[in-house]
Structures are given as C-alpha cells and as structure tokens.
C-alpha positions as CSV (number, residue, x, y, z in Angstrom):
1,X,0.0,0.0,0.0
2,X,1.1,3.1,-1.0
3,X,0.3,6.2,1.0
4,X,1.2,10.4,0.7
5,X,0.7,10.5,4.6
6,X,3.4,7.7,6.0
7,X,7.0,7.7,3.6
8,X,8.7,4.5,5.0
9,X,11.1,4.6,2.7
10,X,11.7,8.0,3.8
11,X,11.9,7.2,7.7
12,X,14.1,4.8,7.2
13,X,16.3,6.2,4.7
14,X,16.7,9.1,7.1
15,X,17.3,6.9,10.3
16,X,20.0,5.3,8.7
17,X,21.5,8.8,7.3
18,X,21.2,9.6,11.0
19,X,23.3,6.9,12.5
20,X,25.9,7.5,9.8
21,X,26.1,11.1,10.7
22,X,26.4,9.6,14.2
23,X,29.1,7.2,13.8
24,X,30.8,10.2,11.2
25,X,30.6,12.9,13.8
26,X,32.0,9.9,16.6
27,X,35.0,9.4,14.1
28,X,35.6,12.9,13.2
29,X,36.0,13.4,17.0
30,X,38.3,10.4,18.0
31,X,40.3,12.1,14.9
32,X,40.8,15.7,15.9
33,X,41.3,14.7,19.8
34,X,43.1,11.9,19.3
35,X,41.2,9.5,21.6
36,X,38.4,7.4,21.1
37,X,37.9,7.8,24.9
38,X,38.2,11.6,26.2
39,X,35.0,11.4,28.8
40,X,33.0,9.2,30.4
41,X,30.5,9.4,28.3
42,X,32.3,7.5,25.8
43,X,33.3,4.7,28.2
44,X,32.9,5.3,31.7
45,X,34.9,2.1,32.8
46,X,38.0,2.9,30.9
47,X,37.6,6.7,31.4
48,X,37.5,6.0,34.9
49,X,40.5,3.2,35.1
50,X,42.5,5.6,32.9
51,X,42.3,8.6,34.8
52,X,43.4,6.6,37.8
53,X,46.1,5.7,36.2
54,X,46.6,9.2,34.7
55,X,46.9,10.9,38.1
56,X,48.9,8.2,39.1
57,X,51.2,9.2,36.5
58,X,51.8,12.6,37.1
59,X,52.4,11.8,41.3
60,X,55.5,9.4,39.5
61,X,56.5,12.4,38.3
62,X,57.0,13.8,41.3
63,X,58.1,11.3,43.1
64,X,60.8,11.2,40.2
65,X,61.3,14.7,41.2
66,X,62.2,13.5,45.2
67,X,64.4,11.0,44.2
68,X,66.0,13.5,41.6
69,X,66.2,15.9,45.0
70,X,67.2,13.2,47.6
71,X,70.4,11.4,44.9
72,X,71.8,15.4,44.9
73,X,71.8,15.6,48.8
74,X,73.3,12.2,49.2
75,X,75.9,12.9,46.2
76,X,77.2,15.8,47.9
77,X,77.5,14.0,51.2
78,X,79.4,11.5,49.5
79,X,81.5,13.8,47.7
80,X,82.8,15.6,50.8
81,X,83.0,12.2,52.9
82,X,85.3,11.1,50.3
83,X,87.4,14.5,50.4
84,X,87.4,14.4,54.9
85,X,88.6,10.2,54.0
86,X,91.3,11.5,51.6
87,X,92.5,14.1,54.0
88,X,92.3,12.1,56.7
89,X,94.8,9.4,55.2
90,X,96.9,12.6,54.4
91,X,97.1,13.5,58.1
92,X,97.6,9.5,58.7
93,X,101.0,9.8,56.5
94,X,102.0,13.0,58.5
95,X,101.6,10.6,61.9
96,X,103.9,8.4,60.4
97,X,106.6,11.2,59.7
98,X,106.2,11.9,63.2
99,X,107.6,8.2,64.6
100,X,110.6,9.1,64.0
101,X,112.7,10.5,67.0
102,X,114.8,13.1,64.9
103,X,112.2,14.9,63.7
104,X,110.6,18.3,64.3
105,X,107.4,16.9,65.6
106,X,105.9,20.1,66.3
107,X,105.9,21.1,62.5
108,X,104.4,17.9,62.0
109,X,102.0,18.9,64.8
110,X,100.8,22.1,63.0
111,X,100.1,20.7,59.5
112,X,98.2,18.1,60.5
113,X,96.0,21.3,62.4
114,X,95.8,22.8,59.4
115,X,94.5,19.0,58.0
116,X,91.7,19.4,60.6
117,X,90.5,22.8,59.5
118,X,90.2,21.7,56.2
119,X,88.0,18.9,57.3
120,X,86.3,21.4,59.3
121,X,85.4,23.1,56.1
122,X,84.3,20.4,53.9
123,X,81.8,18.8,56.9
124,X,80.2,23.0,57.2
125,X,79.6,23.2,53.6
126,X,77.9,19.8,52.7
127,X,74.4,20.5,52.5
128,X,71.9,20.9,49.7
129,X,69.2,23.0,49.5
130,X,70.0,23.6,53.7
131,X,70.2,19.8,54.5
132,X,73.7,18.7,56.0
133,X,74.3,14.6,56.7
134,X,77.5,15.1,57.9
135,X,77.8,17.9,60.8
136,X,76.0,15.3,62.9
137,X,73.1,18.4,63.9
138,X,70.1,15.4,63.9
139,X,70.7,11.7,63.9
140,X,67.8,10.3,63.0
141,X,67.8,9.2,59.4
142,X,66.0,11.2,56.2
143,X,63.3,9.8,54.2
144,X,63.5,10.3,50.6
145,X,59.9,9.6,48.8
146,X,60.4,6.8,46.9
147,X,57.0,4.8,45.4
148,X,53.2,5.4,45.3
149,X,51.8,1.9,45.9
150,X,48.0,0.9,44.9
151,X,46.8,-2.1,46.3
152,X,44.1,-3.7,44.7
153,X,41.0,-2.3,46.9
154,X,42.5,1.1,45.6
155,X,44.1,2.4,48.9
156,X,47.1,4.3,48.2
157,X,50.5,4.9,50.6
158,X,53.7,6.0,49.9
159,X,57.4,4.1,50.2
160,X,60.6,5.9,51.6
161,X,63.8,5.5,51.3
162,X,66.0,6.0,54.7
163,X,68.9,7.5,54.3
164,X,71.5,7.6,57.7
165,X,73.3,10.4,58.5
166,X,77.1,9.5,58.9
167,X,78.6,12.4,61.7
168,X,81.8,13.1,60.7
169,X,81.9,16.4,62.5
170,X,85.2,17.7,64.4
171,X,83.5,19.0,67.2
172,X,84.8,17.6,70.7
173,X,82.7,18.6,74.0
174,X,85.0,15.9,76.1
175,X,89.1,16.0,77.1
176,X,91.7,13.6,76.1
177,X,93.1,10.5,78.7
178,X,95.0,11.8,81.6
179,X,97.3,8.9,82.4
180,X,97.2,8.0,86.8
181,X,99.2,10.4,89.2
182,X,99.2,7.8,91.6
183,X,102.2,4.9,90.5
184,X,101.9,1.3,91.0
185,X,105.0,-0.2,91.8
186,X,103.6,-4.2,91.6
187,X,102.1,-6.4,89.7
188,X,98.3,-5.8,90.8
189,X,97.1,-3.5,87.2
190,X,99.7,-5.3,84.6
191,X,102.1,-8.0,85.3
192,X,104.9,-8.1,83.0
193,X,105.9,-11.3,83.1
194,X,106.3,-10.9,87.0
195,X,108.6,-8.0,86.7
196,X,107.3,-5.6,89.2
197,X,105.9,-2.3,87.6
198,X,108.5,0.4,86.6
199,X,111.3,-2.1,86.1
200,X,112.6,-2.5,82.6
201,X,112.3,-6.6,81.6
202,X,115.0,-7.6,79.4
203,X,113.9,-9.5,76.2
204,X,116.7,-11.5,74.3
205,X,117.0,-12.1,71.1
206,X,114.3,-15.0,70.0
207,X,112.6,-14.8,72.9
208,X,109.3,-13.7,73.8
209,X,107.7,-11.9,76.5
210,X,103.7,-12.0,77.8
211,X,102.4,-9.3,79.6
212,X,99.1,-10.0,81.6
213,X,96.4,-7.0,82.1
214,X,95.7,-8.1,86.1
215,X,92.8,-5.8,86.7
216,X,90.9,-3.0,85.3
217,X,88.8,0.2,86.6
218,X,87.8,3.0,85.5
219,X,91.2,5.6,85.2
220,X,93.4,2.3,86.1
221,X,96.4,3.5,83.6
222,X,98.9,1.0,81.3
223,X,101.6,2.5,79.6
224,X,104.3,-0.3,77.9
225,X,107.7,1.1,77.0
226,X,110.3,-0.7,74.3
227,X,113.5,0.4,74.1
228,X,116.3,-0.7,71.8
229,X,120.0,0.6,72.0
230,X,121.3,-2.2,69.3
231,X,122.8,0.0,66.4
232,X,121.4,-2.7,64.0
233,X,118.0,-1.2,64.9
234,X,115.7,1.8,64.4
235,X,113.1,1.0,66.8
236,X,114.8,3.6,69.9
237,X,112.5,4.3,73.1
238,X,108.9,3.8,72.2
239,X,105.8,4.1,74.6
240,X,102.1,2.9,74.8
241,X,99.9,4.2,77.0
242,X,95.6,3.6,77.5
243,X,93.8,4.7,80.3
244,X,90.8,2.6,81.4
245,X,87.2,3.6,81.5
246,X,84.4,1.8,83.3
247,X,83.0,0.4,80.6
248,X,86.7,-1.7,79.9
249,X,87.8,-5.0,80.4
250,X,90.8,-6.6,80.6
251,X,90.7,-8.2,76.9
252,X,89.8,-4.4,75.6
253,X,92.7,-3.1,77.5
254,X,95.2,-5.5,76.3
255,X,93.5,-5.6,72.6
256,X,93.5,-1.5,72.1
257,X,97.6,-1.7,73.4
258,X,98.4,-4.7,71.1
259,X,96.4,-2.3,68.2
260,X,98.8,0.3,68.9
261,X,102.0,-1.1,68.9
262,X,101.2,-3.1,65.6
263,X,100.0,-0.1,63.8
264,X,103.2,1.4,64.8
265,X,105.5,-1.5,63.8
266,X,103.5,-1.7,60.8
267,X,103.3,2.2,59.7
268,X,107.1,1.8,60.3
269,X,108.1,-0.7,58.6
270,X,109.5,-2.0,62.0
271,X,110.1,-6.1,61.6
272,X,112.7,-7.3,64.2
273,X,109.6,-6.9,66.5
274,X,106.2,-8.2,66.6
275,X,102.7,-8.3,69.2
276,X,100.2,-10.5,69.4
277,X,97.7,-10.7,71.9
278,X,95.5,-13.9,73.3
279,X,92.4,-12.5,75.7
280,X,93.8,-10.3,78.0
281,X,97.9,-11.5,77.4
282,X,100.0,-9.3,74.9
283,X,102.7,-11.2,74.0
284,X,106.1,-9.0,72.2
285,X,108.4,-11.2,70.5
286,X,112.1,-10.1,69.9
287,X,113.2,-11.3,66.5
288,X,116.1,-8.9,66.3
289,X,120.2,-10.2,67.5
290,X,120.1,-7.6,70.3
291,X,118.1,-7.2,73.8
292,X,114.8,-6.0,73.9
293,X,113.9,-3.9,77.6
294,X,110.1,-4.2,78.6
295,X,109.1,-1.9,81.1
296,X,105.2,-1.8,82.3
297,X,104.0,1.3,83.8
298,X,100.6,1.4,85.8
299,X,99.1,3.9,88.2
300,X,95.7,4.8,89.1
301,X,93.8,8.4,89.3
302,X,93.7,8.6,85.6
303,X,90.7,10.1,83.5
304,X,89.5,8.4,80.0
305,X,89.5,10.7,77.1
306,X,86.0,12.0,76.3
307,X,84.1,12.7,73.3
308,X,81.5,13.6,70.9
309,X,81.2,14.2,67.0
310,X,82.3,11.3,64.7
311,X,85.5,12.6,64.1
312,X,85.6,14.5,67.6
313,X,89.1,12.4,68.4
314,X,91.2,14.1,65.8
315,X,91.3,17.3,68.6
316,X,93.0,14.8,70.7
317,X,95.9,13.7,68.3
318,X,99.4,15.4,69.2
319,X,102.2,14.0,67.8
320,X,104.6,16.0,70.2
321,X,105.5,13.4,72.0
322,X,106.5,9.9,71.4
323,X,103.4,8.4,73.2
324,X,101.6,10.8,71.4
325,X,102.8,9.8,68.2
326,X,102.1,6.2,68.8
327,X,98.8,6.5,70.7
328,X,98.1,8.6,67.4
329,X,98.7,5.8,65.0
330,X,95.4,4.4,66.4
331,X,93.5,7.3,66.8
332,X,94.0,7.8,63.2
333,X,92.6,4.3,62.0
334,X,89.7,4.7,63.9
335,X,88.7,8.1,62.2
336,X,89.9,6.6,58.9
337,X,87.4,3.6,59.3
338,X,84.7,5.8,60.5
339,X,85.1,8.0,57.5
340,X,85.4,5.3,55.1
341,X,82.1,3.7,56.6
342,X,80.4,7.0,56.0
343,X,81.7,7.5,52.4
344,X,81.0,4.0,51.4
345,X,77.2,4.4,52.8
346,X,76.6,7.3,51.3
347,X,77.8,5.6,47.8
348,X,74.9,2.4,48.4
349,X,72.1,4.7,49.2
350,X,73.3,7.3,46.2
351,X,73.4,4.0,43.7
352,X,70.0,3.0,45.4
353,X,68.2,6.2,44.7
354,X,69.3,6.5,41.3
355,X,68.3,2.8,40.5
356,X,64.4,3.8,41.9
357,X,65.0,7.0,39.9
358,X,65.4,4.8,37.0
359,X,62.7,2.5,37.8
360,X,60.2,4.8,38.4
361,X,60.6,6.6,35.3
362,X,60.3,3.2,33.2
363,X,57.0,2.4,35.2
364,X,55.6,6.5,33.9
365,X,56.6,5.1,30.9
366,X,55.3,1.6,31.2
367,X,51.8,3.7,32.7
368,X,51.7,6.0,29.8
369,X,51.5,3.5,27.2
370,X,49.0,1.3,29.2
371,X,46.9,4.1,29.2
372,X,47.4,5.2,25.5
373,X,46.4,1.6,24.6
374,X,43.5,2.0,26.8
375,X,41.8,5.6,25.8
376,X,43.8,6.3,22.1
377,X,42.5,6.3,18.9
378,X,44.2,3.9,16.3
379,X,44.6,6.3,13.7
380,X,45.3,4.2,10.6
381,X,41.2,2.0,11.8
382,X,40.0,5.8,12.0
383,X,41.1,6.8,8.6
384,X,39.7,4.0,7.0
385,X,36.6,4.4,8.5
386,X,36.1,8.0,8.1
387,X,36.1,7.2,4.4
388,X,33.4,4.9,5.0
389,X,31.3,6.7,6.5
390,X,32.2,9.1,4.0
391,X,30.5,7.0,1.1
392,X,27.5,6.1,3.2
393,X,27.0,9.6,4.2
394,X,26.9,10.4,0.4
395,X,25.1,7.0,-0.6
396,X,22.4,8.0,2.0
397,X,21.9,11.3,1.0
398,X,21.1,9.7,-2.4
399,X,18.8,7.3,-0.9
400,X,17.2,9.7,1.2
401,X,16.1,11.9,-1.8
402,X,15.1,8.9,-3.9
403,X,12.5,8.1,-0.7
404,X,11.2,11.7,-0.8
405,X,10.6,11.6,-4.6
406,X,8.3,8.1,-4.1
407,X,5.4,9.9,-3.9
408,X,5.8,11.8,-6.6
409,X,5.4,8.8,-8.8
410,X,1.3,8.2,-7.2
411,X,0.4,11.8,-9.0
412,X,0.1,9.2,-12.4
413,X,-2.6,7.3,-10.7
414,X,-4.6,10.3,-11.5
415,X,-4.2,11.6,-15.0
C-alpha cells in the first residue's frame, strides 16, 4: 500500500543517514582529539581506570622529582666524605713522619691542624638545598619519597627511602686520657711477666715476653715502653699508653695496646719486632740479634679521654710526644674507618636512589603506554573508517532523496 501520509522509505532512509552522521561525527571526533575515549560518556569504565592511572602518572613524576632531590643531597655528602677520608689518610701519613725521633714533631703537629681545618670546612659546607648529613646536627635518618603503591582495593600509601646520617663532625665537647698520678710499683694492674711495675724486663734475642692485664677500673692507667740501644735497629724508646674507663675489660685493654704497637711496627716498617695478643695476654716477640727492655708502667687516678662528633678524636691527636705519636697511630685508623664507613654508605644509598630513579621513570613510561592503549585512537582503523562513512554519508543522502521523490510517482494514478 502506498500512501502520501506515511514515507517508510523516507523514515528509514533518514534513520539510517542519522546513524551514519552519528558514527561520522564519533569518528571525526576520535580524529581531531586523538582518543576514542576523552570522557566518560564514551566509556565510563575505561575513562575512569584511565584517569586513575593518569593521576597516578603525574604523582611518578614527582616522586621522580624527590628522588631527583634526595640522589643530589646524598651525592654531595658522599663527595665531601670522600674528600674528609682522603685528607684524613693525608694526616695518617704526617703521623707516620712523626715516629721518628729526629724529627721536628711540632711542624708535624701544625700541618696536621691545618688538615683538621680543612676537614672542618668540607663537613660546614655539605648541604643541599640547607640539609647537612655530615655535621651530625640530627641523627635520625632522612626519608626520601620513593613509590606510590596501589593495592588492589584502591588504597594508596607512599614508600621511603631511609637514608642515615654518617657524623663526621670535628666538634669535641670531652678532654683527652689523663694517664694515673698515683704509680703502682707491683704487679696488681699489669704483670709483665712478674717484673714488678717500673722495672725494665729484658727481652733476648728470639725470645718472647707475655704481659698479663691483672685488673681493670675505670682511670686504672697502662703505659708499655720498648727500648732498643742495638745500632742494628731503628726502633729507639717507644711508649704505649691507654687509660681505662668503666666500661673496659681486661681483653679491651690489652686488645686497644696490642692495636697500637702493631699499627706502629706496621706504619714503620719495623720487623725485628712483633705483638700478638691472646684475651687479656700481649705477647712482644724479639726477632732482632740484640736485647729488647720491657718496662710496664701502671698507676691509678687517671681520666679516659671523652668525646662527641664522629671525628671528635682528631682534637685529641698530638704527635709532640713519642706516646703521642704512637697512641696517634690508632686514633687515626679509627677516624679513617669511621670515615670510610660514612663515604661508602653514602655511595649504596646514592646508587640506590638513582636505581628507583630509573625504575620509576620506566613504570611512567610503562603507565603511559598502558593508558594510550586503553583511551587512544588507532589512527590508521580511523582513517579507513572515516572514508566509509564518508560513502555512506553520500550513498544515503542519495537514498534519502530517492525516498522523498516516491510519492511523486502516485500523481500518475490520476491523470
């Protein structure tokens, strides 16, 4: 049936010019924006999971940002613990020059001050951006953003990065050791192979000699002297002293003299002689062709040496003396270790940031392509079908007026 008051043709030529338009305008759009989802209204569930994932992004980025931040402040505090290490091996070599008994210790003395300063200088002005991890003003350790983590309910919390401060200041509140005023003349603080204290032992060649630590409180005083009149040796009158705190034992007593005469016969270069020490007995072995005298010195009254900073004991180094010198030898390891400790952690957690630098860059990345897959148009699919629709737009346009013109054709029912 044919009828001038319902077209069907028409209607249904024009609903499918209408979805064409519809799918052309959708096309047209994913073009000229470049995503095929830019609202919600396009697809609310990967509009929403992408814009998650979007703002995650951009918190990466500054996250990158704090790591970027926190590898600078750890590189310059590695930087100048490296510099205090290498000036501290440089004071080290002046300690050396300083064994020697025909020397002008008190130059020595006044270069390595001028070492200190300089170490002084370096620990004041490594800071960035006004944070210091060396001048060992705070202790407790610095967090360095590090990771947004998502768990799979959605709840979000962040990951740090502790980084420890290392205190290699110079600053010294305490006092160096004060050896005992009052002198033990037995064998009651250190029995030298039952020589009574203040009398020299004689050592011969070959043989050995044990020296016992017999008790220990807190200022007890030990000082060992070795002296060597041979002409075939360099070793001259040498003395080690510690004084005792209350926190010492006997093995720490003996173990801290044993670690000062063997950093002396090794900075040296002294062989005919040799220490070993097994608890709280130091044994001294004469391998040189002459005598060997062993005096023990003890007394009581004495004061431990005191202080505070990480590198607080180089105020107490003075190489003006020939116990001085020696007890210096140790001193100096100690700060050396303590420096190289500090310069070597500082290295791990620089290394550590820069690897989660890295990281978190490749997972922005990693992000950013997820969500291009997700919400971006595939422009070659677009293309194609823009021409498509292209045609059909044109082919229904045609079809469209060829439906409006069907009525036409009832006027020749009535000629």
């Amino acid at each position: 049936m044919s009828s001038i008051l319902t077209n069907n043709s028409s209607m249904v030529a024009l609903e499918t010019l209408r979805n064409i338009n519809r799918n052309l305008e959708t096309v047209q759009s994913e073009i000229s924006t470049g995503k095929k989802v830019s609202n919600a209204k396009d697809n609310a569930a990967v509009w929403a999971v992408s814009t998650v994932m979007s703002s995650d992004v951009e918190s990466f980025k500054a996250i990158s940002d704090s790591l970027n931040l926190g590898s600078s402040t750890v590189g310059v505090a590695r930087s100048a613990a490296e510099k205090v290490t290498s000036t501290l091996q440089e004071i080290k070599t002046l300690i050396v020059g300083a064994q020697g008994e025909n020397v002008d210790r008190a130059k020595y003395q006044t270069d390595i001050a001028e070492k200190i300063s300089l170490i002084e200088g370096y620990v004041s002005a490594a800071q960035f951006n006004g944070l210091n991890l060396i001048n060992g003003s705070a202790s407790q350790d610095v967090n360095v953003l590090a990771s947004l983590d998502r768990s799979a309910g959605g709840s979000v919390s962040a990951s740090f990065i502790a980084v420890s401060r290392h205190d290699l200041s110079v600053a010294n509140t305490g006092a160096a050791a004060t050896f005992g005023a009052t002198a033990v003349t037995n064998t009651s603080i250190m029995d030298n192979g039952g020589t009574a204290a203040g009398t020299a032992a004689t050592v011969a060649a070959a043989a050995t000699q044990t020296i016992a630590i017999a008790s220990v409180a807190d200022g007890n005083s030990y000082r060992i002297t070795l002296s060597d009149a041979t002409a075939a040796n360099s070793l001259g009158t040498r003395s080690f002293e510690y004084v005792a705190s209350s926190s010492d034992s006997l093995e720490s007593v003996a173990a801290n003299l044993t670690t000062q005469m063997s950093n002396f016969f090794a900075a040296t270069g002294e062989t005919n002689y040799s220490v070993t020490r097994d608890g709280d007995e130091i044994t001294i072995t004469n391998g040189s062709t002459g005598n060997l005298s062993v005096t023990a010195v003890t007394a009581t009254g004495g004061t431990s040496g005191v202080t505070s900073g990480g590198l607080g004991n180089l105020a107490n180094i003075d190489v003006t003396s020939t116990a001085g010198a020696a007890a210096a030898l140790t001193t100096i390891e100690g700060l050396l270790n303590t420096a190289i400790d500090a310069a070597a952690a500082f290295g791990s957690s620089q290394n550590r940031l820069s690897s989660q630098s890295e990281f978190v860059q490749t997972l922005v990345d990693s992000m950013t392509t997820g969500i291009g897959g997700l919400t971006d148009t595939d422009m070659e699919a677009a293309s194609a079908k823009l021409q498509a629709l292209q045609v059909q737009q044109q082919l229904g346009v045609q079809a469209l007026s060829i439906a409006n013109q069907a009525p036409q054709a009832l006027l020749s029912l009535f000629r």
